[in-house]
Every structure is written in structure tokens, then in C-alpha cells.
C-alpha positions, 0 to 999 in steps of 0.5 A, a space after each residue: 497435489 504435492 508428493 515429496 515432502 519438500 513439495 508439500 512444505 512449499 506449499 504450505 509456506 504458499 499459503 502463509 506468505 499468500 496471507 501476509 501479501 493479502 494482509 500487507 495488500 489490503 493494509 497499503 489500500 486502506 492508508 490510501 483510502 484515507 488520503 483520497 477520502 480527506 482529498 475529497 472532503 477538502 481537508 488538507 490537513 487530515 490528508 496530510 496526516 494520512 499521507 504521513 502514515 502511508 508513504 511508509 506504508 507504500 515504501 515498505 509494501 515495495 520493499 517486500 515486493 508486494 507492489 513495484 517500487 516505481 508503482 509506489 513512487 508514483 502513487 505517492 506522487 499523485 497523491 502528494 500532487 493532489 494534495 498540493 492542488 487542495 490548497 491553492 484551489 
């Protein structure tokens, strides 16, 4: 447990940017979700649209160093690959 006062209140700034990371984790996952689940029901359009709202989302998770910027790059890639995929399947 923490002793000096500055101990303690690195420890209490851990807990609340633990939080936000979680909170900011959680909410790059769901945007990705959405594009996989529009991918898989086969709707380009809709996975488009979701894909229009998460590349910021992964872009600014990597600014915050949630995640490594190149780990962001290729997720978006991968996604937009598959999305490509969809319309000439």
C-alpha cells in the first residue's frame, strides 16, 4: 500500500486513467463489432457506415496509447480488405 502522500495520489490517478483506458478499450471494440457484424450479414453499405465511425475511433485509441498505432493501421486495413471483398463476392 502507498505511504507518502504523492504515492497515494499516483495511486488514485491509476485507478481513474485505469477506467477511462477500459471505458475507451471497450468502446474501440464495440465500433469493431459493428463492422464484423454488417461483414458477416453481407451488407456493404451498413459496414461501410460502421466503418466510417471507427476508423476515428481506432485512430484516437491510438493516439492515447491504448493500443499501438501500427495495431490500429492494420486493423483498419483488414477491415477495409474485407470490406472490399464484399462487393465483388
Amino acid at each position: 500500500m502507498a505511504n507518502t502522500k504523492s504515492a497515494k495520489k499516483a495511486a488514485r490517478q491509476t485507478v481513474h486513467r485505469t477506467d477511462v483506458n477500459k471505458a475507451r478499450r471497450s468502446r474501440m471494440r464495440g465500433s469493431i463489432r459493428k463492422v464484423e457484424e454488417a461483414i458477416a450479414a453481407g451488407n456493404k453499405e451498413a459496414a461501410l457506415a460502421a466503418m466510417k465511425e471507427a476508423e476515428p475511433i481506432l485512430a484516437s485509441t491510438a493516439q492515447k496509447g491504448i493500443i499501438h498505432r501500427k495495431t490500429a493501421s492494420r486493423k483498419v486495413s483488414r477491415l477495409t480488405k474485407r470490406i472490399v471483398a464484399l462487393g465483388k463476392a
